[in-house]
N, C-alpha and C positions, 0 to 999 in steps of 0.2 A: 609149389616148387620145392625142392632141395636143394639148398647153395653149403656151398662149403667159404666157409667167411674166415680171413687174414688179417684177425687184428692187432695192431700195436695196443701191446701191455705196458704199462711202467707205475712201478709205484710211485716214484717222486722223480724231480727234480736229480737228485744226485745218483736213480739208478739207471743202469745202460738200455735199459728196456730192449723187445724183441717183439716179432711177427709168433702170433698163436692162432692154432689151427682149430675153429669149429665148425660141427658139422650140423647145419638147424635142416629138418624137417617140414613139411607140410604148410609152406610158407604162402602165404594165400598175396595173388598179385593187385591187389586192394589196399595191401598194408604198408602207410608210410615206411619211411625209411627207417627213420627213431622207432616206429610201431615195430619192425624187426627189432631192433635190437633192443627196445623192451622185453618181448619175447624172450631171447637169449639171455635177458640178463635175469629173468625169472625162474628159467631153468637152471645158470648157474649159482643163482640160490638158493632151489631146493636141493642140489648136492652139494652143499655147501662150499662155493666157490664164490672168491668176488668176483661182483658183475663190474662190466665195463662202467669207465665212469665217460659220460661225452657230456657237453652241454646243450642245454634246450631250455627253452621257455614258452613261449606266445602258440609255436607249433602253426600259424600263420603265415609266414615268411615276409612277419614284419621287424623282430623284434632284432635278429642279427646272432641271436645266442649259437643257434646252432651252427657248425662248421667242422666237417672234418674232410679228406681226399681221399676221395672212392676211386679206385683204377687208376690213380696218375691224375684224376682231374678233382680240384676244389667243386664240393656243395657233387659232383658226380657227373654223369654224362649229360643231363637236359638243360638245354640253353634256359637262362636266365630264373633259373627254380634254387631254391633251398633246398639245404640237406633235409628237413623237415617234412616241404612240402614233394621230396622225391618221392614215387611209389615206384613199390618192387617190377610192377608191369614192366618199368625199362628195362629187367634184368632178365635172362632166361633159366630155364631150368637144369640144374644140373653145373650152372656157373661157378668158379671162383672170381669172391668178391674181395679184394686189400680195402682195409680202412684204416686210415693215417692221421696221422693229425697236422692242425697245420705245423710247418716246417718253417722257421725264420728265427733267427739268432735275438730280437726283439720279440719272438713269442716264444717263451723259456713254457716245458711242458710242465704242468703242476702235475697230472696225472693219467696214464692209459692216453682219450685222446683232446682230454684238454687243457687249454695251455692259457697260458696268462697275459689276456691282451687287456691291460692298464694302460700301457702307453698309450693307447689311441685315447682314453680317456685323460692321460696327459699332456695331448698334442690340445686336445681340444679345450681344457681348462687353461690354456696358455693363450687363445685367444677366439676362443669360437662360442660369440658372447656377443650383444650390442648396446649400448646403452637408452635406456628408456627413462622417459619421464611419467612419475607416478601419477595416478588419476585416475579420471574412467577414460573407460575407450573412446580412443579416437575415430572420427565416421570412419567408413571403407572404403571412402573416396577422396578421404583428404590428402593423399598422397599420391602422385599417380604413376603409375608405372606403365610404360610401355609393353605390348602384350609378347612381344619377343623375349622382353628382358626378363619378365615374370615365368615366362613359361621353360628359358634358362637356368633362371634360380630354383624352378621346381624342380626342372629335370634332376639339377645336382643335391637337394634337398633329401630326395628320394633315399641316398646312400642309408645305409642302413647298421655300416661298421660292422661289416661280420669279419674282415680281415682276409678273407678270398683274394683279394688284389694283392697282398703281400704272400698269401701261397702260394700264387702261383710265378709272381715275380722272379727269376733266376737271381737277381739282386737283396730279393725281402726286401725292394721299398714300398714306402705308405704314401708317393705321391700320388696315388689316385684317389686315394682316403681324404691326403690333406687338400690336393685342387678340389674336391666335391663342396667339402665343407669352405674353405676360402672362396670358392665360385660362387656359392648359395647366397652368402654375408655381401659380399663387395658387390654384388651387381645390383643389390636395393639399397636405396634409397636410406633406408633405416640402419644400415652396415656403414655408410658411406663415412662418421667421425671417429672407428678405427680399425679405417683402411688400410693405411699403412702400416700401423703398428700388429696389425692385425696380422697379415703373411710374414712380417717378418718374426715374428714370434712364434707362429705354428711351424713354422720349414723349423725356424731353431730349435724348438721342443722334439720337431720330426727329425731331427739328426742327432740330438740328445739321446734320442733314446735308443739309438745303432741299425737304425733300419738304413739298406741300403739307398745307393743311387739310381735313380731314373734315367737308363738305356732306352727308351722307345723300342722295349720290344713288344709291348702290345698284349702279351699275357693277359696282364692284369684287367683290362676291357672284358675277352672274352671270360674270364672266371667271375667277372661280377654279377651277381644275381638282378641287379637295379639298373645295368645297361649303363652306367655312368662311361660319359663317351672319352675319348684321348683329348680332343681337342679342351677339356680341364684341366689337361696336364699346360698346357700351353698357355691357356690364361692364368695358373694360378706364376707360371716363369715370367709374363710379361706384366703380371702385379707386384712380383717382388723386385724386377728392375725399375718397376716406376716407383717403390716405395723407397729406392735407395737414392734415387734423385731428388726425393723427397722429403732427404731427414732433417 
């Protein structure tokens, strides 16, 4: 395929950055997404250009690293895939492709399309944590979980923290991020001695760090790669009213 690709450039932080126009060639429809712009960034290193900088890692679409907004949508057009694990096949030939980065006044860009998502790593060191007693392991049955609640806590376990829900959010909030992981924690067993302390600490670290407010516009659902559902947004609202009756 031939696509003509629209990427946001930016050296840093302090500059205005812009939309730059390249033209790749002979794009074979097998090749991930990153695999593209591998590619491009090979070529504009041998005419001595900097290549784009994006982030990746695992290339699995386990890890979260990758994210940027292909066409208007986070991670790109395929329900519940990573930018990673996109291949070109979804694109046609001859197409213009925009690639963006994510957009949220809490993800300040460090460069081209990536940008600086710490805070999630500061929502979660605020309290997405349980306390355990040292030892050897306990059986796998000494605790028992009911198989609804377990297979709740896995659903919301799943998140992956790629920040897709705050891209696409009209607000930039990271309530889907924080109900994922507060859901996962307070519905076992093992999370239950800081429950309370728990949501009210992460929503605080999650407003700390200027991400907006949760409108139930549902965005955030459809852009998440892990299918984390809305009804999280709603348990993690009626865990932090019961932790306020509770303090």
């Amino acid at each position: 395929m031939n696509l003509t690709l629209r990427i946001w450039r930016q050296r840093g932080p302090e500059d205005r950055g812009a939309m730059v126009t390249y033209e790749l060639a002979d794009v074979s429809p097998d090749m991930s997404f990153l695999e593209m712009l591998d590619v491009l960034n090979e070529r504009l290193i041998l005419e001595g250009e900097d290549p784009v900088a994006f982030d990746h890692d695992c290339r699995e679409g386990i890890c979260g690293m990758c994210g940027v907004v292909i066409n208007g949508q986070a991670h790109g057009p395929r329900d519940r895939t990573t930018t990673c694990q996109l291949h070109m096949r979804e694109f046609t030939d001859g197409e213009t492709i925009d690639i963006e980065p994510w957009r949220a006044a809490a993800f300040p860009v460090v460069r081209d399309l990536v940008v600086d998502r710490s805070g999630f790593d500061r929502i979660i060191g605020s309290g997405g944590y349980i306390s355990v007693v040292t030892g050897s392991a306990p059986e796998a049955h000494a605790t028992p979980v009911p198989k609804d609640i377990a297979d709740a806590a896995f659903d919301n376990a799943t998140c992956i923290g790629c920040g897709a829900c705050v891209a696409a959010c009209p607000n930039g909030s990271a309530m889907l991020f924080t109900s994922a992981k507060v859901t996962h924690l307070n519905l076992l067993p093992q999370g239950a001695p800081e429950r309370e302390t728990r949501v009210r600490d992460m929503v605080g670290a999650m407003d700390d760090e200027g991400f907006g407010g949760c409108t139930n516009t549902g965005e955030c659902t459809v852009a998440c790669p892990k299918g984390i559902p809305l009804t999280s947004i709603g348990n993690l609202n009626r865990e932090y009213l019961r932790s306020l009756t509770r303090r």
